[in-house]
C-alpha positions in Angstrom: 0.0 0.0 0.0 4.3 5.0 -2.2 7.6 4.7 -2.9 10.3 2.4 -1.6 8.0 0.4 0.4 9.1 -2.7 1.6 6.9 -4.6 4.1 7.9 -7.7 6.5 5.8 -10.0 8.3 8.1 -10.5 11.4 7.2 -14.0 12.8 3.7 -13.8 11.8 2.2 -16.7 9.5 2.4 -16.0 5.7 -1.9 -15.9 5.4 -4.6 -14.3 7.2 -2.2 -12.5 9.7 -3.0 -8.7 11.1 -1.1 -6.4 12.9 -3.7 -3.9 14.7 -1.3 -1.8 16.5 -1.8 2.5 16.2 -0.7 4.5 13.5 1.8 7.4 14.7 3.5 9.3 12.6 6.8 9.8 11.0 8.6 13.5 9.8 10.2 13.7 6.8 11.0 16.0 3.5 7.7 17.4 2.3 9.3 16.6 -1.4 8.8 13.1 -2.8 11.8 11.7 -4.7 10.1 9.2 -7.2 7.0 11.1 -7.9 8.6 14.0 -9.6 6.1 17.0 -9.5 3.0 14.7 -8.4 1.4 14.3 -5.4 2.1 10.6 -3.4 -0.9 8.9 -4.8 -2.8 11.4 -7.1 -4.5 10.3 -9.9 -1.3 11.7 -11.7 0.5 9.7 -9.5 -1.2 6.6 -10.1 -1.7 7.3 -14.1 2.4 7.9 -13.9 3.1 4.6 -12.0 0.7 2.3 -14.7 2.5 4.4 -17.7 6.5 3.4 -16.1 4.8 -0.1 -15.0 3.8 -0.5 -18.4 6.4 1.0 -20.7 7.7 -1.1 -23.7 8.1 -4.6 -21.3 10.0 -2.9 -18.2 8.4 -4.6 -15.4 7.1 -8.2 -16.1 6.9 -9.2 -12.5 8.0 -13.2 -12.3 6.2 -14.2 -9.1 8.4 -16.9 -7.0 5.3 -18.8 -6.8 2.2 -19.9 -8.4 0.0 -18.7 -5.5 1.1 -15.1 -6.2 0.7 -14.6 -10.3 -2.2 -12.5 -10.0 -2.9 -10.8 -6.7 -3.9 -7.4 -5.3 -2.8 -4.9 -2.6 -4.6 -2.3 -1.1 -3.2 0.5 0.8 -5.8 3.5 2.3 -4.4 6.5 3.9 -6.9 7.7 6.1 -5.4 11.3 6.9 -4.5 12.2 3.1 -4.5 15.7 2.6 -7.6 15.9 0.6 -9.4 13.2 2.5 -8.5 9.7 2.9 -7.7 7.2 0.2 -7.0 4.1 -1.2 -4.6 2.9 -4.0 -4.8 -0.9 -5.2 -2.1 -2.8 -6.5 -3.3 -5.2 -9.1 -0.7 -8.0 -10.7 -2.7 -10.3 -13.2 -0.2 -12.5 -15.0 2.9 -10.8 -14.7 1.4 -7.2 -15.7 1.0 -4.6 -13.2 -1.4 -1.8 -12.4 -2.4 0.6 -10.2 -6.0 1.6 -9.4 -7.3 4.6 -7.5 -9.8 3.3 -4.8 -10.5 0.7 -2.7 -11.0 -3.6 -3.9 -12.8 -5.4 -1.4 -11.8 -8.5 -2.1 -7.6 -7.9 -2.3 -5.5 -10.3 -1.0 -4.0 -7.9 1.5 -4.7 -4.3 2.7 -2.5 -1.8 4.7 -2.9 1.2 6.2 -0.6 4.0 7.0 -0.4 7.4 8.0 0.1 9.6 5.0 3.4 11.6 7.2 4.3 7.5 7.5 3.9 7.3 3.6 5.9 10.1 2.8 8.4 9.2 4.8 8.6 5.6 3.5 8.4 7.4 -0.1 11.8 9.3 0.8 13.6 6.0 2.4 13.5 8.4 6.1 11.5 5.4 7.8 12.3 1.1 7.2 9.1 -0.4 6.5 10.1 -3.2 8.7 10.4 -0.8 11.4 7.1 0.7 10.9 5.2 -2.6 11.0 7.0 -3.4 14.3 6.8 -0.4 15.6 3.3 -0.5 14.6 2.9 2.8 12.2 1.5 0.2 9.6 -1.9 -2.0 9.9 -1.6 -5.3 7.6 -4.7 -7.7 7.5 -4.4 -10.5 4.7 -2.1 -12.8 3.4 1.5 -11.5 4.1 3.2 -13.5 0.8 0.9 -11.8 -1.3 2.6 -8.5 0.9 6.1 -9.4 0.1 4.8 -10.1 -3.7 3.5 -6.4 -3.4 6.8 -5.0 -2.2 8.6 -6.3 -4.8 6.5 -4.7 -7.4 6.5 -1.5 -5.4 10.0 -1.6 -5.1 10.8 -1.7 -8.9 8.0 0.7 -10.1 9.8 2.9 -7.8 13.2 2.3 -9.0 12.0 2.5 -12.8 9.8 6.2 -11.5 12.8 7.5 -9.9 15.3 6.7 -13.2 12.8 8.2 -15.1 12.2 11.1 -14.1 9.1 12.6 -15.8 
C-alpha cells in the first residue's frame, strides 16, 4: 500500500495475519523523490506509476510462486490531505497496475499514516520498522505482501530513473 516500500511479516504466519497496532507518525521532507512533480498517490501519480509499469516490457513481475501470479494490494491512507484514500495494486499475469480506490476483495490491505507514507516514499523510515513499531496496519495474506513489495520496489526504482 508510495515509494520504496518494503513490508515484512516479522514471525507472523504467511496468510490471514494482522497487525492492529496504532498508526503514529513519522517526519520527513515534504518533497517526494520518485514522484517527480506529483502528489504521493494522485491520480497523476497513479496514471504515472501504470505508464512506467507498463512502458515497452520494463516490469514483467516473475512471481516466486504460483499462489502469487495475479494478486492485489490495497493501501488507504486515512489522513491524506484531501481526505483519505486508497490505492490498489493489481498484478494479473505478470502485468501490473495501479487503481485509485479501494477492492474489497484484495489479497492484502494496509494502512498507513500519509506523514508514515511520505516518509517511506523518501527511504527516512524502514518499513520493517514501521510494522514493528506499529505505524502500519496489515490484514491478509502476508506472501501476497512481500509479492506487493517487490512490485513496489521496482516501479519505484524505474519512477525514480525516469524522471518525468
Amino acid at each position: 500500500m508510495s515509494f520504496r516500500p518494503q513490508y515484512a511479516s516479522g514471525s507472523e504466519s504467511a496468510a490471514g495475519s494482522e497487525s492492529d497496532a496504532g498508526s503514529e507518525s513519522a517526519s520527513g521532507s515534504e518533497s517526494d523523490a520518485g514522484s517527480s512533480a506529483d502528489e504521493l498517490f494522485s491520480g497523476a501519480w497513479v496514471e504515472r506509476f501504470n505508464r512506467v509499469a507498463n512502458a515497452a516490457g520494463k516490469l514483467e513481475v516473475q512471481p516466486t510462486s504460483s499462489a502469487t501470479s495475479s494478486f492485489s494490494m490495497c493501501q488507504s491512507i486515512p489522513d491524506a490531505p484531501g481526505g483519505p484514500m486508497s490505492t490498489t495494486l493489481v498484478v494479473e499475469d505478470g502485468k501490473v497496475r495501479m487503481e485509485m480506490g479501494e477492492n474489497a476483495e484484495a489479497q492484502v490491505f494496509v494502512r498507513i499514516a500519509w506523514s508514515d507514507a511520505k516518509a517511506m516514499s523518501l527511504g527516512t523510515i524502514s518499513p520493517i520498522d514501521a510494522i514493528a513499531s506499529g505505524r502500519i496496519k496489515v490484514r491478509g495474506n502476508l506472501t501476497v505482501l512481500v509479492e506487493a513489495q517487490k512490485v513496489l520496489a521496482g516501479v519505484h526504482s524505474a519512477m525514480t530513473a525516469d524522471g518525468n
